[in-house]
C-alpha positions as CSV (number, residue, x, y, z in Angstrom):
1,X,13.2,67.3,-10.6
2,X,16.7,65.9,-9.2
3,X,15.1,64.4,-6.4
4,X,12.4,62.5,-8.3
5,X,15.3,61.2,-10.6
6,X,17.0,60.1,-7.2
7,X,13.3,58.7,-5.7
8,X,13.2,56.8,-9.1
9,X,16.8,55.3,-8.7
10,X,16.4,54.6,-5.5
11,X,13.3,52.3,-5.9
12,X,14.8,50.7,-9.0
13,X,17.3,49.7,-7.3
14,X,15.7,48.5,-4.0
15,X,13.2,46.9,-6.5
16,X,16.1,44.6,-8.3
17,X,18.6,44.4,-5.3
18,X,14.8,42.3,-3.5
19,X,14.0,40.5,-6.7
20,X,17.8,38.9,-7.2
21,X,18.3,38.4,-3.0
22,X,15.4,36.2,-2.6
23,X,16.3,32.5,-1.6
24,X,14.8,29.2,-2.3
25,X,13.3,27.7,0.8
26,X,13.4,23.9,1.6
27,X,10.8,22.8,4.1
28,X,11.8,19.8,5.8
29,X,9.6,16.5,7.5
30,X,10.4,17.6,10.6
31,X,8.5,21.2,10.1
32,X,12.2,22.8,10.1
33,X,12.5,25.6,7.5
34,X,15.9,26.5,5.9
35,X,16.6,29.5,3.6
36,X,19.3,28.5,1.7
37,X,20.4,28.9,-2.2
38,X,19.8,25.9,-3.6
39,X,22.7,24.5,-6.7
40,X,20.7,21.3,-7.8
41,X,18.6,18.5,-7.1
42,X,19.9,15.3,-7.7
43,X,17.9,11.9,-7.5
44,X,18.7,11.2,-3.7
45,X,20.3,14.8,-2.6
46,X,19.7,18.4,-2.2
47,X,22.8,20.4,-2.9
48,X,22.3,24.0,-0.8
49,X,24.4,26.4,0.7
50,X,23.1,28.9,3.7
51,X,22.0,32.2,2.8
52,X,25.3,34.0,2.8
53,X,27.3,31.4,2.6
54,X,29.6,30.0,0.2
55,X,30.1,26.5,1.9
56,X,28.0,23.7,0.4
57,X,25.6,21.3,2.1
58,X,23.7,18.2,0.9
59,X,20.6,16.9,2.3
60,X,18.9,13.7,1.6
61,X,15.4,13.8,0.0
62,X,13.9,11.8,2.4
63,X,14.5,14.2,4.7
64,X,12.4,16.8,2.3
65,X,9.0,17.5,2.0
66,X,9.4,20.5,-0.9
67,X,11.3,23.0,-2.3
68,X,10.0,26.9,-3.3
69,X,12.6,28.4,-5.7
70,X,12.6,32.0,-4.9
71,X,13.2,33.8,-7.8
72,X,10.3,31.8,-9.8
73,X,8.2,30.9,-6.6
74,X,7.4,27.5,-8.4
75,X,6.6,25.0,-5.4
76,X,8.4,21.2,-6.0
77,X,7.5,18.4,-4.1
78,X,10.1,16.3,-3.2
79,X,8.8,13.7,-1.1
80,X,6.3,11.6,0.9
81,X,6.5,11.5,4.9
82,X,6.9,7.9,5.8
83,X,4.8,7.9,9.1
84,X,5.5,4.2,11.3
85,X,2.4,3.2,13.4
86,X,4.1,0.4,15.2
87,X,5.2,-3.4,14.0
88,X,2.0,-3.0,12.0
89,X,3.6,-0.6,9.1
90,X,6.9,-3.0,9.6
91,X,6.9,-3.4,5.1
92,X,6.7,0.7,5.0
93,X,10.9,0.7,6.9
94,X,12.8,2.0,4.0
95,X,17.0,0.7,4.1
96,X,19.1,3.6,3.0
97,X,21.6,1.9,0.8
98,X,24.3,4.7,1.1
99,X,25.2,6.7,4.2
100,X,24.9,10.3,2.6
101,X,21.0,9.4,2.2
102,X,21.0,9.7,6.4
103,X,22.1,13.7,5.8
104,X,19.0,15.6,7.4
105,X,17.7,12.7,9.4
106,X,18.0,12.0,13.0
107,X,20.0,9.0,14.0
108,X,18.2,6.6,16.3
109,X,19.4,3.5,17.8
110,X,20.9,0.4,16.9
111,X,18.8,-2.2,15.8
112,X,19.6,-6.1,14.5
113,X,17.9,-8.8,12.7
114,X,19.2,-12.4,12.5
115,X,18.1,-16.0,12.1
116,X,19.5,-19.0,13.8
117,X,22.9,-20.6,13.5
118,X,21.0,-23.8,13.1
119,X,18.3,-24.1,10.6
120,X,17.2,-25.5,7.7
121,X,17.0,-21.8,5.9
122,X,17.8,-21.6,2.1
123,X,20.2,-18.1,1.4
124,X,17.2,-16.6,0.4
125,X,14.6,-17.6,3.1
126,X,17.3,-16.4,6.0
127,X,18.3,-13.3,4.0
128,X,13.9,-12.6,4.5
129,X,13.5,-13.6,7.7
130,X,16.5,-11.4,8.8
131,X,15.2,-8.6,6.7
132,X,11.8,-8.7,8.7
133,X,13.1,-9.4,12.1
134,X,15.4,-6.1,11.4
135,X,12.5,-3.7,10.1
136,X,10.3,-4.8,12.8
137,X,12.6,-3.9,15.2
138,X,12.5,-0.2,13.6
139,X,9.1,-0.2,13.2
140,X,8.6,-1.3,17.1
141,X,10.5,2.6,17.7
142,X,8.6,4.3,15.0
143,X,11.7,5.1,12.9
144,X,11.2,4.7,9.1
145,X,14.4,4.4,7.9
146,X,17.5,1.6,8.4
147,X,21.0,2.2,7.5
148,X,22.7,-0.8,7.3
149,X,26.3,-1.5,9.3
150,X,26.7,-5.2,8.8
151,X,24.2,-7.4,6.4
152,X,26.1,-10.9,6.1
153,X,24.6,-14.1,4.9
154,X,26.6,-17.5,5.3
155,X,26.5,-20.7,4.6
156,X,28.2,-23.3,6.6
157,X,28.5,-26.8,5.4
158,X,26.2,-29.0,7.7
159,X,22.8,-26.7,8.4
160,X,21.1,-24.4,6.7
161,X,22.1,-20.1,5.5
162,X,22.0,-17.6,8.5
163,X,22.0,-14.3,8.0
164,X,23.0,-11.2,10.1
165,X,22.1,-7.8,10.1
166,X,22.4,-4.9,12.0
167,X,22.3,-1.3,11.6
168,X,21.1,2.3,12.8
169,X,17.6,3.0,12.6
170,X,17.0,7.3,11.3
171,X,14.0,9.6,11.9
172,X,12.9,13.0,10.9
């Protein structure tokens, strides 16, 4: 009798101690797969920390395909691979507007767009043309996403707007 009461315990106990150490996973673009405990999702970031680990991580979404929350096993997509064909799927470049959206993704090269010094470009035509020149350029290396080091417009007093920029292109 005292050993079924002990067999019972014992499988209780292995029973809760599996349900409570299971981990969310977050399956990346990349096909990487981390097990991790996951504190929230915020509209650009994942907040995580490593199984058995008390240090905390963030990883952009973009970097994300889903999330499986381990204790409920609910699936949640989190986004949409951006695949880059060549100059073709230029328009699909995304520009990362702050650097902790690059967390996750692999840095590329660096990659510039920029119109003449003498034109007859309004601010808003050489702020475009620079725009294109500069995702064309990523979408020549098949990298989907631009973080942006330097994006100046000016306007001298004789000719037309130029416009400068130049940043780091980022894959999965």
């Amino acid at each position: 009798m005292i050993k079924k009461i002990i067999l019972l315990f014992t499988f209780i106990l292995s029973t809760v101690c599996y349900v409570f150490s299971q981990s969310d996973q977050i399956f990346k673009h990349n096909n990487e797969v981390i097990n991790a405990n996951i504190f929230k999702i915020t509209e650009h970031a994942i907040i995580f920390s490593y199984e058995n680990e008390t240090t905390e991580y963030t990883l952009s979404k973009h970097a994300v395909a889903k999330v499986i929350h381990g204790k409920s096993k609910r699936e949640e997509n989190i986004s949409e691979k951006i695949i880059i064909n060549g100059v073709r799927d230029w328009e699909k470049v995304v520009i990362l507007n702050d650097y902790i959206l690059t967390n996750g993704l692999i840095k590329g090269v660096e990659v510039k767009g920029k119109t003449k010094l003498i034109s007859l470009n309004s601010l808003n035509s050489a702020e475009r043309k620079s725009l294109r020149r500069i995702k064309l350029e990523a979408a020549k290396l098949n990298h989907p996403f631009i973080y942006f080091t330097i994006d100046e417009t000016k306007l001298p007093l004789l000719d037309g707007a130029q416009s400068l920029k130049r940043g780091t292109t980022y894959t999965y």
